[in-house]
NUTI-668196 format. One record per residue (C-alpha): x, y, z; residue number from 0. Coordinates in nm, 4 decimals. Layout:
<vexvos>
vexvo c1->X c2->Y c3->Z n->NUM $
...
</vexvos>
This chain:
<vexvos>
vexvo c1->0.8238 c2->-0.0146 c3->1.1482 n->0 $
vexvo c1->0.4569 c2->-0.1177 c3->1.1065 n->1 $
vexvo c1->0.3206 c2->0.2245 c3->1.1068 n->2 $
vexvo c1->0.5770 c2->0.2776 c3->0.8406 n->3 $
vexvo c1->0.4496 c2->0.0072 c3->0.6617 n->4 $
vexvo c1->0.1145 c2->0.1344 c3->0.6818 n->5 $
vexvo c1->0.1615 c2->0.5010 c3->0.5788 n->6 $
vexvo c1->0.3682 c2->0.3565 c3->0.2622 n->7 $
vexvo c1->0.0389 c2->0.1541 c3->0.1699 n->8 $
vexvo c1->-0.1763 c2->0.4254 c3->0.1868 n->9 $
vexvo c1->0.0233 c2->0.6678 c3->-0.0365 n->10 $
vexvo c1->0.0468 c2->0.3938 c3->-0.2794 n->11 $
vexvo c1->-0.3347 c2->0.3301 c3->-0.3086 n->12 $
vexvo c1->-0.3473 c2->0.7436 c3->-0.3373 n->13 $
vexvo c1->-0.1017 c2->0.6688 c3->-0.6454 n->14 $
vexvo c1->-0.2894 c2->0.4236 c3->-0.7504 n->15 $
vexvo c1->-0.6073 c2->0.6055 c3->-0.7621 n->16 $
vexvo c1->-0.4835 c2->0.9212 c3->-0.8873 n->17 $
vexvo c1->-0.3270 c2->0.6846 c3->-1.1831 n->18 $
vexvo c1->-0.6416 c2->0.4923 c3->-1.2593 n->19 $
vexvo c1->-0.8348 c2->0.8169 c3->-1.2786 n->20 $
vexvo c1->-0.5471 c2->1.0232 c3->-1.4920 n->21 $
vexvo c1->-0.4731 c2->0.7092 c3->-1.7125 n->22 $
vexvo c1->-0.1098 c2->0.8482 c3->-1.7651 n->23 $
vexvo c1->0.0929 c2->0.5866 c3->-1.5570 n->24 $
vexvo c1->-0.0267 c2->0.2659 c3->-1.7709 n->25 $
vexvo c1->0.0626 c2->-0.0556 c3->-1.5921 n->26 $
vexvo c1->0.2776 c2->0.0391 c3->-1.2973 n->27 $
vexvo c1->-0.0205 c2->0.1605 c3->-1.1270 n->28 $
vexvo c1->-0.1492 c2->-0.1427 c3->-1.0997 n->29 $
vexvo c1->0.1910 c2->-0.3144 c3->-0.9904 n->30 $
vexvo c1->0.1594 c2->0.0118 c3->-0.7229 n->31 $
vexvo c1->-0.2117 c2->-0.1518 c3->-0.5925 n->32 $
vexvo c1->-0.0894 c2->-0.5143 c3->-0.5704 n->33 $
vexvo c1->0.2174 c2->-0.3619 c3->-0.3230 n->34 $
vexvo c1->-0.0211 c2->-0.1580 c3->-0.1665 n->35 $
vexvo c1->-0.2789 c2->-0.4495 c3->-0.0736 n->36 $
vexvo c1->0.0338 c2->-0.6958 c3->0.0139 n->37 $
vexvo c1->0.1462 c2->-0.4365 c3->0.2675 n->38 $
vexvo c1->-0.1826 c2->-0.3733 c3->0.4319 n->39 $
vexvo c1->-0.2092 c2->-0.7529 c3->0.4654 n->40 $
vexvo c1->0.0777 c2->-0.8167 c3->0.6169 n->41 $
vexvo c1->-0.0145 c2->-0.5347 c3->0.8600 n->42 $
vexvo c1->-0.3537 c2->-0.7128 c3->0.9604 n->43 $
vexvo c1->-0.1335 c2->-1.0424 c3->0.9462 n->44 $
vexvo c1->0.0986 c2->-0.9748 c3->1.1884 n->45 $
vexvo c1->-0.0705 c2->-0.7185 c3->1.4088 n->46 $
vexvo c1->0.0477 c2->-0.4985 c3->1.6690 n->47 $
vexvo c1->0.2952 c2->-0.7530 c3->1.8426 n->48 $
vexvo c1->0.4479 c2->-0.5367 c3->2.1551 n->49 $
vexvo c1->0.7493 c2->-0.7205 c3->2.2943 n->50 $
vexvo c1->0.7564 c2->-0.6254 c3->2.7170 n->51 $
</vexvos>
């Protein structure tokens, strides 16, 4: 689930900077970049937490 997490926070920031660049999308770029940054913060949050 994490590496899920990660991979969808990556392609957003790729959205993100193809957006600011393109100036097409207007503000849901932006909106794109604050999910992106939430998700790779709760990925350095929480860690890789391996239940034995």
């Amino acid at each position: 689930m994490g590496n899920l997490l990660y991979l969808i926070a990556v392609i957003l920031i790729i959205f993100w900077a193809v957006g600011f660049f393109a100036y097409s999308a207007g503000g849901i770029i932006h909106v794109l970049l604050v999910i992106a940054i939430i998700a790779i913060l709760l990925r350095v949050i929480q860690g890789d937490r391996i239940i034995k």
